[in-house]
C-alpha positions in Angstrom: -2.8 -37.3 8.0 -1.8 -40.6 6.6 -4.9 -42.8 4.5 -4.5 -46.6 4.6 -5.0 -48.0 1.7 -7.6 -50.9 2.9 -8.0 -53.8 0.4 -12.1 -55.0 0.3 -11.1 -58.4 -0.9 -10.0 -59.1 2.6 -13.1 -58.9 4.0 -13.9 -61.4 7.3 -16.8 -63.5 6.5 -20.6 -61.5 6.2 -21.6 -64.7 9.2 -19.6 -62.4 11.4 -21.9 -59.3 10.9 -25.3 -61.6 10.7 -27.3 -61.2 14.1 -25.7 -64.9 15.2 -22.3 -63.6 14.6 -22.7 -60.6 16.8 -24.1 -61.9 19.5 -21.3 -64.7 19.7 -18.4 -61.3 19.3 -20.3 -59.7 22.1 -20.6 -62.9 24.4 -16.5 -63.7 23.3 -16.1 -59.7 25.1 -18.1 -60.0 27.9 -16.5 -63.8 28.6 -12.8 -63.2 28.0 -13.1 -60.2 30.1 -14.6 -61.8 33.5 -11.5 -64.3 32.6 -9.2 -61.4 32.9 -10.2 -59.3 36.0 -9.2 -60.5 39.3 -11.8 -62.2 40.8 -13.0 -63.6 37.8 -10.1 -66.0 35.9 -7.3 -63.5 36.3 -5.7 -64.3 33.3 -4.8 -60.8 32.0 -2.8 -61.4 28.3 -6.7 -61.4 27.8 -6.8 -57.7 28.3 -5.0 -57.6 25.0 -7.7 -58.8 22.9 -11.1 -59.3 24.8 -12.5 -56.0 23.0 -11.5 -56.7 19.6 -14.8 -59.0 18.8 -16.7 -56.4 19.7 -15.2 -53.9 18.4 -14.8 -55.5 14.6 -19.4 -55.8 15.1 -19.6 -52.5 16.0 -17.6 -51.3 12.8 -19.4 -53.4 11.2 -22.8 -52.2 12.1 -25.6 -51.2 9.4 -26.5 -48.5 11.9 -25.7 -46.2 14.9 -29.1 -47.4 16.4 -27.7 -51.4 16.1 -23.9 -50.3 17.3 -25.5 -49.0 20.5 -27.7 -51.6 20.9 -24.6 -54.3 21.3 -23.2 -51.8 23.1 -26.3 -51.7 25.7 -26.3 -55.6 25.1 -22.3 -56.0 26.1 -22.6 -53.8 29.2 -25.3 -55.5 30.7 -23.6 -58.6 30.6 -20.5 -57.2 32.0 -21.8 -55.4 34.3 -23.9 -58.1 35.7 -21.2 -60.4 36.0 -19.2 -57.5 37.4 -21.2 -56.2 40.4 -23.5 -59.4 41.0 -22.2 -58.7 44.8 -24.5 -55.7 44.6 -27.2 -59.0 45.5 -25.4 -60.1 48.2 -24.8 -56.4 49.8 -28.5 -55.3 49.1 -30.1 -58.7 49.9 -28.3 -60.6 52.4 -27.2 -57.5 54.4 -29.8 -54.7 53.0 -32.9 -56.9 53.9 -34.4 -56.3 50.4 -36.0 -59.0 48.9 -34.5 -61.1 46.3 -36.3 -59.7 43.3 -35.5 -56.3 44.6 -32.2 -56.8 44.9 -31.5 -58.6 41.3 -33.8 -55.5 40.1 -30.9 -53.3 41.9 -28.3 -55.1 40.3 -29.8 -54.8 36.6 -30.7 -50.8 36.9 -27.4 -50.7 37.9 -26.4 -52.7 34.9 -28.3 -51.0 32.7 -26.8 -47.2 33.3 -23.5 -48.6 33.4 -24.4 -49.7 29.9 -25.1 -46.8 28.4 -21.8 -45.5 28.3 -20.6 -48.3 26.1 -24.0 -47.7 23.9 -22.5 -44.2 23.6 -19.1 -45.8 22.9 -20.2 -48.1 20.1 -22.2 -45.2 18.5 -18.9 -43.3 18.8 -17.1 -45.9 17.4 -18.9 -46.7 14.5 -18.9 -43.2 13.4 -15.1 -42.6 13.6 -14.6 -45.4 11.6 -17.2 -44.6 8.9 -15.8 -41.3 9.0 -12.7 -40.8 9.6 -9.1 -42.5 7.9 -8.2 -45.3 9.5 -4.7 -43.9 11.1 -7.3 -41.6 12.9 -9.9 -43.9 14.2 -7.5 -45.6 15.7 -6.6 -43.2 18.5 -9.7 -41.5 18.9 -11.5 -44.9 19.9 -9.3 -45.4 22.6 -9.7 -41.7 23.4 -13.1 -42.2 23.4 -13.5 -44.5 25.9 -10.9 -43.3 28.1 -13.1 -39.9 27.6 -16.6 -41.9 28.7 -14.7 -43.8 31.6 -13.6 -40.4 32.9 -17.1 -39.1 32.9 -18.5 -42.3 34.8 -16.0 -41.5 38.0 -17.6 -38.1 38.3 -21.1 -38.1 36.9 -24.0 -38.9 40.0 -21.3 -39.2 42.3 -19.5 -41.5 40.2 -19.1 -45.5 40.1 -15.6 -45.8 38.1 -15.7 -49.7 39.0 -12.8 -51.9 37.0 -11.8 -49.9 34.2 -9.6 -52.4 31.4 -5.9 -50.8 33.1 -7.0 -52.3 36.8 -6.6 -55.8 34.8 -3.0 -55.0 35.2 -2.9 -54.7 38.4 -1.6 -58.3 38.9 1.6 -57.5 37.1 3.2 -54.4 38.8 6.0 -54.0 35.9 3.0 -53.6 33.9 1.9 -50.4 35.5 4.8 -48.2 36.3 3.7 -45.6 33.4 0.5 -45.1 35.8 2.6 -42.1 37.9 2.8 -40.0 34.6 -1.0 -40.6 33.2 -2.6 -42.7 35.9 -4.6 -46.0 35.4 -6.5 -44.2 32.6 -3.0 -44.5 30.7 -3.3 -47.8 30.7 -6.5 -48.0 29.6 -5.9 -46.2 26.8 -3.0 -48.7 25.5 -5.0 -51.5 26.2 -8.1 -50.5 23.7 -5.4 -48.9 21.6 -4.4 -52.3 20.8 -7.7 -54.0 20.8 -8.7 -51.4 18.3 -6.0 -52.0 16.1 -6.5 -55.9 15.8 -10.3 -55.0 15.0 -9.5 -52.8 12.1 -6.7 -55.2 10.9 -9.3 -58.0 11.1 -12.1 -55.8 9.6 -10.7 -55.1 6.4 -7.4 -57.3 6.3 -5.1 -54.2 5.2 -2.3 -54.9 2.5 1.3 -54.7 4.0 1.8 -50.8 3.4 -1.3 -50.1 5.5 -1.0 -52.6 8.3 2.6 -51.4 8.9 1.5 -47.7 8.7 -1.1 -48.2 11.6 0.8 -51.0 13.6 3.9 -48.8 13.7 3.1 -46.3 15.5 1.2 -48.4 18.1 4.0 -50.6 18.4 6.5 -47.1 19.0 4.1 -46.0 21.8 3.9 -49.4 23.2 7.8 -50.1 23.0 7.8 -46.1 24.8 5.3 -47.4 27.4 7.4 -50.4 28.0 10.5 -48.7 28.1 9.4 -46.6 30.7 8.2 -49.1 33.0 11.2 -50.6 33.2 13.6 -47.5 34.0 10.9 -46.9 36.8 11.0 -50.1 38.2 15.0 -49.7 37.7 14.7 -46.2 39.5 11.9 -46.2 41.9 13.5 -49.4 43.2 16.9 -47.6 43.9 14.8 -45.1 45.7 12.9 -47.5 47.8 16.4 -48.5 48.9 17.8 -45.5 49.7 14.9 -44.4 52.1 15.8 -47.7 54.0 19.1 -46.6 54.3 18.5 -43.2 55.4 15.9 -44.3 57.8 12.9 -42.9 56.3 10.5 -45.7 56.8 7.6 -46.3 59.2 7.0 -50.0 61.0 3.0 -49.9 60.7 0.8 -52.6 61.9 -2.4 -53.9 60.8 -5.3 -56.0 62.9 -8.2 -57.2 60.5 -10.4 -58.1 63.4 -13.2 -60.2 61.0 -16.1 -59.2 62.6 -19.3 -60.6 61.3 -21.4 -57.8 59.4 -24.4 -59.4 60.7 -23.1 -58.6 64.4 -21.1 -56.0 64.0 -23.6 -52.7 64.8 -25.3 -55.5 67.9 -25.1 -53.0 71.7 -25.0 -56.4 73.6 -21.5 -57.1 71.7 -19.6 -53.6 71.6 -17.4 -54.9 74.2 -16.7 -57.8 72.6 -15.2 -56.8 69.3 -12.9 -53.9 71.0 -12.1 -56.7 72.8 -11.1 -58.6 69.7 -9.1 -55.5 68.2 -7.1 -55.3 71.5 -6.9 -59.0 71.7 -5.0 -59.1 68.4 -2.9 -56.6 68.9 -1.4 -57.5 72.1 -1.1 -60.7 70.3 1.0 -58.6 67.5 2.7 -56.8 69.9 4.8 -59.8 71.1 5.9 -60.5 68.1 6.7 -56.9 66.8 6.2 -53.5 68.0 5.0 -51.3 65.1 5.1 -47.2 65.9 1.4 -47.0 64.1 -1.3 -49.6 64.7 -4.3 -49.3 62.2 -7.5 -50.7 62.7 -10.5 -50.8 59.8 -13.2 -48.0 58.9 -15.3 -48.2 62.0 -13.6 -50.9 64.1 -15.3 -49.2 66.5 -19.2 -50.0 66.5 -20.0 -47.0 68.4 -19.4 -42.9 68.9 -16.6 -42.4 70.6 -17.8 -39.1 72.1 -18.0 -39.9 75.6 -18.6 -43.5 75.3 -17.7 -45.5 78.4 -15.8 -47.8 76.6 -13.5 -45.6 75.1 -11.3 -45.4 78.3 -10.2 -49.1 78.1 -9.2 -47.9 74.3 -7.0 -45.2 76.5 -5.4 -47.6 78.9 -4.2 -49.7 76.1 -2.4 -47.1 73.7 -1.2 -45.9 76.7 0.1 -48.9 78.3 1.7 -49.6 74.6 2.7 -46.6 74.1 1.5 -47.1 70.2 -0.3 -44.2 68.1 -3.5 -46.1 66.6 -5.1 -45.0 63.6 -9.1 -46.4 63.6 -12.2 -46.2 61.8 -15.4 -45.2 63.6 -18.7 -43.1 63.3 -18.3 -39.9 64.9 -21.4 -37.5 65.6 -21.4 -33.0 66.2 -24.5 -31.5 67.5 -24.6 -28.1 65.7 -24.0 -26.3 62.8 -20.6 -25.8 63.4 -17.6 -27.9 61.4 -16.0 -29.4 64.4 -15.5 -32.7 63.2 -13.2 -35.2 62.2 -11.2 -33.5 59.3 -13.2 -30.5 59.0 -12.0 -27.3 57.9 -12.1 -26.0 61.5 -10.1 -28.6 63.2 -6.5 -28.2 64.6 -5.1 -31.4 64.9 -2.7 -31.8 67.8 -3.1 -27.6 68.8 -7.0 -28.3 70.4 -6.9 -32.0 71.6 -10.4 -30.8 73.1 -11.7 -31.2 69.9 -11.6 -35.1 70.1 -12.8 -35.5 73.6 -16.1 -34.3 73.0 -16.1 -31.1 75.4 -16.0 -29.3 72.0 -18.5 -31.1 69.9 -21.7 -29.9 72.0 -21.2 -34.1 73.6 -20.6 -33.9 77.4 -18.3 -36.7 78.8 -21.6 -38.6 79.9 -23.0 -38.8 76.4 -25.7 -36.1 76.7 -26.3 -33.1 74.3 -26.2 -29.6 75.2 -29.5 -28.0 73.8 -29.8 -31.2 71.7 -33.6 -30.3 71.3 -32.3 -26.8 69.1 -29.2 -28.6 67.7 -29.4 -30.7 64.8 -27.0 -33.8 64.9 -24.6 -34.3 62.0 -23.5 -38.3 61.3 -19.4 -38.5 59.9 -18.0 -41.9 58.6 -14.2 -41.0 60.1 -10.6 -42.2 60.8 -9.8 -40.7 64.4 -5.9 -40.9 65.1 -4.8 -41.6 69.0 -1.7 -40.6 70.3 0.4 -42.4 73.1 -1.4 -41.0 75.7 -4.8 -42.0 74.7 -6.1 -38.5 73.3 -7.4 -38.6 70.1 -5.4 -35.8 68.6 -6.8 -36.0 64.7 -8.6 -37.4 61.6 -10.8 -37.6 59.0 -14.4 -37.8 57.8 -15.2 -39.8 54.5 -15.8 -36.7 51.8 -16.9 -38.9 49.4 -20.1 -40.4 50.4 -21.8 -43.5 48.7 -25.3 -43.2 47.8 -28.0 -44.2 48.3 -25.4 -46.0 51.2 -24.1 -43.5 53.4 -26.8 -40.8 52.2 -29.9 -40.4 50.0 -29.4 -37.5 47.0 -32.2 -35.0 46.5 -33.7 -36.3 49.9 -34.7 -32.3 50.2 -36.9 -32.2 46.9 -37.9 -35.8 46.9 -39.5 -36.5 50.6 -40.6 -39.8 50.0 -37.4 -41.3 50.4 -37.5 -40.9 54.1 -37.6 -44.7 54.2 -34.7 -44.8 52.4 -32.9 -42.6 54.3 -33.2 -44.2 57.9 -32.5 -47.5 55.9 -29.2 -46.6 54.4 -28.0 -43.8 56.7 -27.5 -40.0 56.9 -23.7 -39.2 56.4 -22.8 -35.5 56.1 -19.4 -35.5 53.9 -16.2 -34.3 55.1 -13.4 -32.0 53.5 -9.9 -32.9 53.5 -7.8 -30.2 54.4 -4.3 -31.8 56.0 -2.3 -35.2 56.4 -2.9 -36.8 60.0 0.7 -36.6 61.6 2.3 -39.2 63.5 5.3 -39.1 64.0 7.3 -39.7 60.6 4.5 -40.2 58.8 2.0 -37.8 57.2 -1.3 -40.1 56.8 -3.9 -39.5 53.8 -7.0 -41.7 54.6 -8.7 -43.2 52.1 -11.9 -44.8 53.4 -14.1 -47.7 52.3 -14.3 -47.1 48.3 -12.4 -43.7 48.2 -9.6 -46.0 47.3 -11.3 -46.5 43.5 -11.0 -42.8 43.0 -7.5 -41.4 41.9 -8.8 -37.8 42.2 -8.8 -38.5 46.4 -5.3 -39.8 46.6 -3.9 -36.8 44.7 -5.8 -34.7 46.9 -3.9 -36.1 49.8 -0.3 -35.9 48.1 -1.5 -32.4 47.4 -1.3 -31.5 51.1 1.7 -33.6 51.7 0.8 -37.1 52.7 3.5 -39.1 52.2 1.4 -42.1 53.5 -1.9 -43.7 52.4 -4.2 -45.6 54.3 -7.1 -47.5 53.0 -9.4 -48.2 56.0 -12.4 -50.1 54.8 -15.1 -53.0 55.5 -15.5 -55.7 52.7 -17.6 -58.0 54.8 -20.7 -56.4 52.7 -19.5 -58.3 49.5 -19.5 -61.7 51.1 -17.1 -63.8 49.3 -17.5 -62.7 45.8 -15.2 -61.0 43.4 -15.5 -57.4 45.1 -12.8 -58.0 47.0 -10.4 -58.7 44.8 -11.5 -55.7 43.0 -10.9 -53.3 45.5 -7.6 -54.5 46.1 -6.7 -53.6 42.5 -7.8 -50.4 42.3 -6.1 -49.7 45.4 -2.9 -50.6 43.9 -3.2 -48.4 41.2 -3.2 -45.6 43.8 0.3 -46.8 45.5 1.7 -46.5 41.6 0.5 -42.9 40.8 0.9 -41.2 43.6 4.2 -43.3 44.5 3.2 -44.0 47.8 3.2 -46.9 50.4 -0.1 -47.7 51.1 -1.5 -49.8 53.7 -5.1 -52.0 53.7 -7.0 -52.2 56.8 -10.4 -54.0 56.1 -12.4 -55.7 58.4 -13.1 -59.1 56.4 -9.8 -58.5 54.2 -8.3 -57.8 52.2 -5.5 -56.4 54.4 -1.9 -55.8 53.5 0.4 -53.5 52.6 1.7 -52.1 49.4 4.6 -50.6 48.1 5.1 -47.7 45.7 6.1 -49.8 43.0 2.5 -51.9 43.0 3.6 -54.7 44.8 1.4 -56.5 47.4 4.2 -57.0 50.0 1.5 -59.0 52.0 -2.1 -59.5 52.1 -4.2 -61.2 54.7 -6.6 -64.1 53.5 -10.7 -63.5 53.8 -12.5 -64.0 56.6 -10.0 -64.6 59.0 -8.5 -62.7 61.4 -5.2 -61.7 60.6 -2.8 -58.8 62.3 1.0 -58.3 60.3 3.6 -55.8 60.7 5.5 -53.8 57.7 8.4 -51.2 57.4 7.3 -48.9 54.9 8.8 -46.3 52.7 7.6 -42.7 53.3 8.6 -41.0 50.1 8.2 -37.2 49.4 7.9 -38.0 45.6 5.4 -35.8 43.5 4.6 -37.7 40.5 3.8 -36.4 37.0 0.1 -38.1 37.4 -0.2 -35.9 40.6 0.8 -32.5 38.9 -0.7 -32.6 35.5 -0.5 -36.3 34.2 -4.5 -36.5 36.0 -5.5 -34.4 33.0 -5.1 -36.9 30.5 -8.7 -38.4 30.8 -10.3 -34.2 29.8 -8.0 -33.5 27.1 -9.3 -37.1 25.7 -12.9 -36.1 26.1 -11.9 -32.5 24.1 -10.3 -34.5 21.6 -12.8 -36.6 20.8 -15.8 -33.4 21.3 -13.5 -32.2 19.1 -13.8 -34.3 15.9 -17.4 -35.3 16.4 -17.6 -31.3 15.6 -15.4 -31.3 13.3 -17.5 -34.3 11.6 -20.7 -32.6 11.6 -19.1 -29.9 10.6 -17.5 -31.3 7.4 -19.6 -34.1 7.1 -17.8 -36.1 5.4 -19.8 -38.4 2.8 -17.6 -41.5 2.4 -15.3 -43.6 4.3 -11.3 -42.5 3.1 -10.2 -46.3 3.7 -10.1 -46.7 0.0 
């Protein structure tokens, strides 16, 4: 393992390490990166560099205790900054009271916050302790490792990791389908580690080329590849064309207000609004799949009298529609949209409600001995007005869609009834139609890669995203979904389409690129032909373990450090 020879007469200034100087590093973080999401400034060079300040304090730290403590101190202000729409969701559409809201907002804040307390901790320690050729890959290992663990742990919230920054520059991102957007997470702090420890110590020549080098090798690497997958991918885009295997899909963002959108008095009115748009597409193109947002429909479909107008229009259009809505069983038994026991297109009962203990009037069958189970789906309609498959959200949001440890904590009834009662669903096969082989992604199932290489698993060679936005107002959440949802058209190499009720809608295309996107809060309906590739990606095979082998890496040396214990830094 190569030592670099650090020279101590290099050292920055001691202002940087006083309490002043910190606090100005950690603000210079938190500020550049709000300037480099989307949503924020957008600028994304800044991505580059925005964790270097921080990083050079935390190396600089006189102890573990004061590393995490910036660390706690840099979270909370990026956090803040990066889910203030939390306010808006809980306050303006929850009901709760401001206080409780901003209260929300900073517990949230404040457990997103300790995994970069845990970070800087790490941090500090690898430099102290291990050579500097070292230190600089496990710190980017390390918080690719922590990153990981926030998708998964308490249902997970992996909101805007650094490689989503990218997502604004597609020829940026093509490594994504071999190590996904963790990948480019990694380079990113990679780099911002290695101006920190060349600004911490100002290295003499032999030891700033013998930790730039092989950065700059892996980086060339990185960028090499991107470009022979744009080159490639791009020829392969083409040839589907050619040979026909593409899809015309259409999209209808229907912009209903959130406020109204659940109101029994105006039901009519927004299916009246979806089918009113898409006539209106219709005319101008005649897409084989129409797709409509997660629950476009304000009401369970299950003998609902105003699901045979929904009927009579795929049917006089002869157009398969695709289309959020809530979906209720009666019974223990998995019936529903995307359960394990569903046929798809072999029991068309199933999605008429003769099967689901609903009669066609509405009523319950033993309803006083059955207990009712609540589904966020995607039900698919064929031609002839039959709803011949779907899906039910597996991945719930809590404390949104359900309330965890309702069973051994009763007193959050309250909460329950306030934020809903979803049961989760499984996903077991792509919805087909037609050409197509549909995985459905709803609401934020998009921000977890684990769900879209689920779906390529079982051989979707399409992804849809159907989701409502309207909850975030128009703040920077957005914008934020949108990027994340590129990164799963890149790893998984698939077309993906957008279907959200306040926007953003568009489409997608396996290389990244945002072939259109609807503007917020207007209605908006667009046609696309899309690419149905049969591509499995490195990411989707074995390239999704890169974020574990980091975390064993990195469990590894902090062993191997208490272990040996090593009493001096080797930078000398």
């Amino acid at each position: 393992m190569m030592l670099c020879n650090f020279s101590r007469t290099a050292r920055p200034p001691e202002a940087v390490f006083s309490s002043g100087g910190q606090l100005v590093a950690v603000s210079m973080t938190a500020v550049m990166l709000w300037l480099a999401f989307p949503g924020g400034g957008g600028f994304w060079p800044l991505l580059f560099v925005a964790l270097a300040p921080f990083l050079l304090v935390v190396m600089g730290a006189k102890t573990a205790r004061q590393a995490g403590i910036l660390g706690m101190l840099l979270g909370l202000v990026h956090f803040a900054a990066l889910l203030y729409w939390i306010v808006i969701v809980l306050g303006h559409y929850g009901g709760l009271p401001l206080y409780l809201a901003v209260l929300a907002l900073l517990l949230l804040a404040l457990y997103m916050s300790l995994y970069l307390a845990i970070f800087a901790m790490v941090v500090r320690l690898f430099f102290l302790r291990c050579p500097a050729s070292c230190a600089l890959w496990l710190i980017p290992a390390t918080w690719v490792a922590l990153d990981w663990c926030r998708s998964f742990l308490f249902s997970g919230f992996p909101w805007m990791d650094p490689g989503y920054g990218l997502a604004q520059v597609p020829w940026l991102l093509q490594s994504a389908d071999l190590w996904g957007h963790h990948g480019l997470g990694f380079v990113l702090v990679l780099l911002n580690t290695l101006a920190a420890l060349l600004c911490r110590e100002g290295t003499q020549k032999r030891g700033q080329l013998g930790l730039m080098i092989p950065v700059f090798c892996l980086c060339g690497g990185v960028a090499l590849y991107s470009f022979l997958r744009w080159q490639e991918v791009g020829k392969q885009i083409e040839q589907q064309v050619q040979k026909g295997a593409t899809m015309r899909v259409g999209v209808v963002q229907g912009n209903i207000a959130q406020d109204l959108k659940w109101s029994s008095g105006l039901q009519e009115k927004t299916l009246a609004n979806y089918v009113g748009q898409s006539r209106g597409l219709f005319e101008r193109d005649r897409p084989a799949l129409l797709i409509w947002p997660e629950t476009a429909l304000p009401f369970y479909p299950s003998g609902h009298p105003l699901m045979q107008s929904l009927r009579d229009f795929t049917r006089q259009w002869n157009i398969s529609l695709l289309t959020g809505a809530p979906w209720v069983e009666m019974g223990s038994e998995d019936k529903r949209p995307g359960g394990e026991t569903m046929q798809g297109k072999e029991d068309s009962r199933r999605w008429t409600g003769a099967a689901s203990g609903v009669d066609e009037g509405g009523g319950a069958e033993n309803s006083d001995r059955k207990k009712p189970h609540y589904y966020n789906s995607a039900l698919l309609m064929d031609p002839h007005g039959s709803i011949v498959d779907g899906y039910s959200k597996s991945h719930l949001v809590p404390y949104g869609e359900y309330v965890p440890l309702k069973k051994m904590l009763p007193f959050l009834a309250p909460v329950v009834e306030a934020a809903g009662d979803f049961s989760p669903g499984v996903i077991s096969h792509a919805l087909d139609c037609q050409k197509a082989r549909i995985g459905v992604l709803i609401c934020f199932e998009s921000i977890f890669p684990e769900i879209a290489r689920k779906w390529v698993g079982v051989k979707a060679n399409l992804l849809v995203n159907l989701t409502n936005d309207a909850w975030y107002g128009r703040s920077s959440a957005p914008h934020h979904s949108l990027a994340m949802t590129v990164l799963r058209a890149v790893e998984t190499r698939r077309s993906l389409v957008r279907a959200a009720n306040t926007g953003f809608s568009g489409f997608i295309d396996p290389l990244g690129q945002v072939q259109s996107v609807s503007p917020l809060f207007e209605p908006w309906a667009e046609t696309a032909e899309l690419v149905l590739m049969e591509e499995e990606t490195w990411f989707v095979r074995w390239g999704y373990l890169f974020p574990p082998c980091c975390l064993v890496l990195v469990v590894a040396f902090l062993i191997w450090i208490a272990l040996r214990n090593p009493c001096s830094r080797r930078f000398s």
